[in-house]
C-alpha positions as semicolon CSV with decimal commas, in nm:
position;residue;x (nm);y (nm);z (nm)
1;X;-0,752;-0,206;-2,533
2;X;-0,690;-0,599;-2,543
3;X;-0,333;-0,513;-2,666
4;X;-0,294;-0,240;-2,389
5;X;-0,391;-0,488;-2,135
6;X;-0,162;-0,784;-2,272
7;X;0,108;-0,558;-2,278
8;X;0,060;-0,440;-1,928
9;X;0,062;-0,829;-1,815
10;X;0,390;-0,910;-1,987
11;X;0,530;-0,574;-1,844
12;X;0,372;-0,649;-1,505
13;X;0,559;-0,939;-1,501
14;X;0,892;-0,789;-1,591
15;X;0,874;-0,568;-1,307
16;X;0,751;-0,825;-1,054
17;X;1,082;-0,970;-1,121
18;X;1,253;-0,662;-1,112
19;X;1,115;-0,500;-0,838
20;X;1,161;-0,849;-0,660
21;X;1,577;-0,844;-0,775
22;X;1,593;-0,471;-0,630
23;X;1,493;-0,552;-0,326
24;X;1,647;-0,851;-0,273
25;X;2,023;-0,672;-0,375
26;X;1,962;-0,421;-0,196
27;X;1,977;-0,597;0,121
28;X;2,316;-0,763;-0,032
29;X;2,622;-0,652;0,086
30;X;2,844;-0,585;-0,269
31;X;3,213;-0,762;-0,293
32;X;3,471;-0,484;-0,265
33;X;3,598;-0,647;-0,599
34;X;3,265;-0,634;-0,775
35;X;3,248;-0,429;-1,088
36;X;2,982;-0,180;-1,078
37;X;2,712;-0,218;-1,294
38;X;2,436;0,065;-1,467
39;X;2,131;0,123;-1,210
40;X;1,791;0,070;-1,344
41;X;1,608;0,454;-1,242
42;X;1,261;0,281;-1,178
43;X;1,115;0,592;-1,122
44;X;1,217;0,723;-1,459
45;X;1,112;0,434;-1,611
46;X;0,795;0,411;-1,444
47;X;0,715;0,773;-1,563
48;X;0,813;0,764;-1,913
49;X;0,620;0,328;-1,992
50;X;0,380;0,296;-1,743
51;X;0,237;0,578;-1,618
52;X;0,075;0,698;-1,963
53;X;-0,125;0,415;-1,976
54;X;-0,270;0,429;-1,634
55;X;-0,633;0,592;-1,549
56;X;-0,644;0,935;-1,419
57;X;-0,831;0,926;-1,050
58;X;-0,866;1,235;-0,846
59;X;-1,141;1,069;-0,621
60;X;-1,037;0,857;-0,322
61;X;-1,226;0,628;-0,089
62;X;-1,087;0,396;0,214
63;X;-0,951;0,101;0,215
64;X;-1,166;-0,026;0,529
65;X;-1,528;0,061;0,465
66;X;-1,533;0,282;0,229
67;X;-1,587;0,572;0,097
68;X;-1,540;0,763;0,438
69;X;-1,414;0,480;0,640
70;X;-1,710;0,503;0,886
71;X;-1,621;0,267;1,209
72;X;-1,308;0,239;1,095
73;X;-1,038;0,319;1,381
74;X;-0,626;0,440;1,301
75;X;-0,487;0,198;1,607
76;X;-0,125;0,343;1,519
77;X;-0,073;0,684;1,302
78;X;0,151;0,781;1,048
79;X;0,553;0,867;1,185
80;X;0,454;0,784;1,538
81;X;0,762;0,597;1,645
82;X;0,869;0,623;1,246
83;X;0,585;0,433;1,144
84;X;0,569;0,488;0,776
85;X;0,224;0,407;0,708
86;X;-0,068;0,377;0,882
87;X;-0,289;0,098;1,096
88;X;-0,625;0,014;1,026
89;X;-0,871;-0,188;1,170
90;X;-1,242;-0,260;1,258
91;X;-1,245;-0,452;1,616
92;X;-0,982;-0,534;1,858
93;X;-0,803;-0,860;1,839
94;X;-0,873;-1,061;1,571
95;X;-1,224;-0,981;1,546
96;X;-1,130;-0,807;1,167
97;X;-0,938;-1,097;1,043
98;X;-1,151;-1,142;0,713
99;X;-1,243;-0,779;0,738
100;X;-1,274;-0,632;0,335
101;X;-1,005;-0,404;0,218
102;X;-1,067;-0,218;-0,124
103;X;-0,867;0,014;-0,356
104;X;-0,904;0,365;-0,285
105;X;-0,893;0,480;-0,681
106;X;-0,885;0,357;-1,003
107;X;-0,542;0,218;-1,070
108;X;-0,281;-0,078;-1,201
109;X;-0,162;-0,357;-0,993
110;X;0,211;-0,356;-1,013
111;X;0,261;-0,647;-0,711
112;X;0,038;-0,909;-0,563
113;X;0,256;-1,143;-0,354
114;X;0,296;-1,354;-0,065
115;X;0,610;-1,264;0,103
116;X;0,615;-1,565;0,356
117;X;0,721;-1,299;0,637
118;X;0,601;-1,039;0,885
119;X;0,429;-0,848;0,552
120;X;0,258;-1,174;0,502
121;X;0,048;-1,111;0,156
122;X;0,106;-0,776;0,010
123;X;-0,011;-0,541;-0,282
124;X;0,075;-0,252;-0,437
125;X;-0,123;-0,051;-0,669
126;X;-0,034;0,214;-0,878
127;X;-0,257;0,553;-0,841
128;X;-0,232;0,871;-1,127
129;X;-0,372;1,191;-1,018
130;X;-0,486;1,440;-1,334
131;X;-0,263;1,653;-1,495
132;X;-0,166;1,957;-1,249
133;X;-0,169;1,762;-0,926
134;X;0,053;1,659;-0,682
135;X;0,195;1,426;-0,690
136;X;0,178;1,291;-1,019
137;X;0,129;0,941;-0,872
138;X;0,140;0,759;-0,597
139;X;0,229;0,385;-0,508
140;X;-0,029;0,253;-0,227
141;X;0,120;-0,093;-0,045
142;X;-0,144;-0,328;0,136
143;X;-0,006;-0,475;0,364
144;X;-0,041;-0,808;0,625
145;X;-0,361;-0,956;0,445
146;X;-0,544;-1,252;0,476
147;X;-0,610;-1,285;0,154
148;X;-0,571;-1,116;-0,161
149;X;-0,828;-1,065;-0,482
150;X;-0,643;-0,938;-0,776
151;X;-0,327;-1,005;-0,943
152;X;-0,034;-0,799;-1,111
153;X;-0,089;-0,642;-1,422
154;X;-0,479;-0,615;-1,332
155;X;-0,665;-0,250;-1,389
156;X;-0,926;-0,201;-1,033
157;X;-1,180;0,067;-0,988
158;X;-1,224;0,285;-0,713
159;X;-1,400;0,108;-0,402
160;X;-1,325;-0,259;-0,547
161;X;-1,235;-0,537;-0,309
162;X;-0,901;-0,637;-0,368
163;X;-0,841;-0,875;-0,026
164;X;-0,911;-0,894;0,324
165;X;-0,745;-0,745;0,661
166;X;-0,521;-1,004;0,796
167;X;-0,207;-1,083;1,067
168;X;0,088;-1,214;0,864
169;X;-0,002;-1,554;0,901
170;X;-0,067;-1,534;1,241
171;X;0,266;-1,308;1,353
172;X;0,037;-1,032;1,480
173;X;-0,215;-1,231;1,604
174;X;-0,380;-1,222;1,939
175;X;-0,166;-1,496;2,033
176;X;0,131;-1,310;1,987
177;X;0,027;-0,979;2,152
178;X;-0,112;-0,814;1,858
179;X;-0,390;-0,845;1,634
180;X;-0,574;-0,834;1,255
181;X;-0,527;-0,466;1,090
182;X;-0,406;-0,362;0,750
183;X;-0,096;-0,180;0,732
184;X;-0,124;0,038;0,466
185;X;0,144;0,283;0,290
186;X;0,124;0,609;0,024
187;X;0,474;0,660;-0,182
188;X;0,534;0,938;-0,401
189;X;0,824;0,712;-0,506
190;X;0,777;0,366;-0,700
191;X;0,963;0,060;-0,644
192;X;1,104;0,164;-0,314
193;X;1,058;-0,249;-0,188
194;X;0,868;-0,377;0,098
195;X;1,109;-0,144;0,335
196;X;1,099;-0,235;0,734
197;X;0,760;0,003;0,815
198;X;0,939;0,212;1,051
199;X;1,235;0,482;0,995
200;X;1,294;0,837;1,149
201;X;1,302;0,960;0,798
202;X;0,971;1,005;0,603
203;X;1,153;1,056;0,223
204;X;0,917;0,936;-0,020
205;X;0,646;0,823;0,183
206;X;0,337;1,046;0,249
207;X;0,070;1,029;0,557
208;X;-0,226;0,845;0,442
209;X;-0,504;1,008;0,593
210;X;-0,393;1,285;0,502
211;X;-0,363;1,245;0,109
212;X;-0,693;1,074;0,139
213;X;-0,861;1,412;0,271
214;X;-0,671;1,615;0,023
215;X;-0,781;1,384;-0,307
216;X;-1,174;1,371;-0,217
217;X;-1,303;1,470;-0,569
218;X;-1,647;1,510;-0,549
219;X;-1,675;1,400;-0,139
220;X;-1,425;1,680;-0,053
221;X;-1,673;1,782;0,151
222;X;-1,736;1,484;0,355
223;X;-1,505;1,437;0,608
224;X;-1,338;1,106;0,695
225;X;-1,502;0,891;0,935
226;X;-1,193;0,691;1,065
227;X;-1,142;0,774;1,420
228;X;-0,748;0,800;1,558
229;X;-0,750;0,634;1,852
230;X;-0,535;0,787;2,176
231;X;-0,237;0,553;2,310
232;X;-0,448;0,562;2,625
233;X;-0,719;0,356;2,422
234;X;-0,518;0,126;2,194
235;X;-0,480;-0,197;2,436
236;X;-0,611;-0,478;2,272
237;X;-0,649;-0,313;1,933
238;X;-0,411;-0,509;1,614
239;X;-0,094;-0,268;1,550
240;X;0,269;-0,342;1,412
241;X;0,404;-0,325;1,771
């Protein structure tokens, strides 16, 4: 196990670096003389060294107040306006600045970083579902946070804290128009990069409340809690907009 887990680190830190290089080139435009180069498949790669040696999970909780995210509100949906993820919070303004958010499985922290921008601090942790289901595995991004608990490389269990709900540093802060709520995102794909939050096309990303009610385990039959709150009802609540 100690060897699994030192591994893991080293490798965690190869792919922060890589992951980091991917996104950064890919916002690069490439010299019309450049010589092309061999692409890195993450996903492949992903699959074939990492993936093995991640815990199975088919039991998920939320990541604000778990396990059924009981006063827990969705101030803006999944693809509404191409929003690729979803909005969380717990009080309007910045009332849920500080606010817990915890992993909803057992899983592998691939990236724990502060991005100095409108993502603020970010993680991403690695989810695989047992043999048979789909998908195979899932990349979960936590977005905007105040603060964050764990580091790349580490193993979490379902349900444990792993930072609090935050505003970028104060970019979506009441101040500013906005307020504290955790952005959060489910990828079928790995290593897609931080991304913008908002596209008209949904390819590799997944609604969150949705997978969430879909991979219940043993609380399949206990609905979630979270309440969806109407545009009507959404002034003074933190969003991306």
């Amino acid at each position: 196990m100690a060897f699994r887990v030192s591994s893991l680190l080293i490798l965690a830190a190869w792919i922060g670096l890589l992951w980091f290089g991917l996104d950064f080139a890919g916002r690069q435009k490439q010299p019309p003389t450049a010589i092309p180069t061999a692409q890195v498949d993450w996903s492949e790669f992903f699959a074939a060294n990492v993936l093995p040696s991640l815990p199975a999970t088919d039991e998920f909780v939320t990541p604000l107040r778990p396990p059924d995210g009981d006063g827990a509100v969705v101030s803006l949906p999944f693809m509404e306006a191409g929003h690729l993820g979803e909005d969380w919070t717990t009080a309007k303004g910045d009332a849920a600045l500080g606010e817990p958010v915890y992993s909803v499985g057992d899983g592998w922290v691939s990236v724990a970083q502060d991005f100095q921008n409108a993502w603020g601090k970010v993680i991403f942790i690695c989810y695989r579902l047992p043999e048979g289901r789909w998908p195979p595995f899932v990349e979960v991004m936590y977005a905007q946070l105040n603060s964050m608990d764990v580091q790349a490389g580490q193993f979490v269990k379902r349900g444990q804290r792993i930072g609090t709900v935050g505003n970028a540093g104060g970019i979506y802060s009441v101040a500013n128009g906005a307020g504290a709520h955790l952005h959060w995102e489910v990828r079928q794909t790995v290593g897609l990069g931080l991304g913008f939050g908002f596209n008209t096309k949904r390819d590799g990303w997944l609604e969150p409340s949705q997978f969430l009610a879909a991979h219940r385990g043993d609380r399949a039959k206990e609905p979630l809690q979270v309440k969806v709150l109407e545009k009507k009802d959404r002034e003074g609540w933190g969003t991306d907009y």
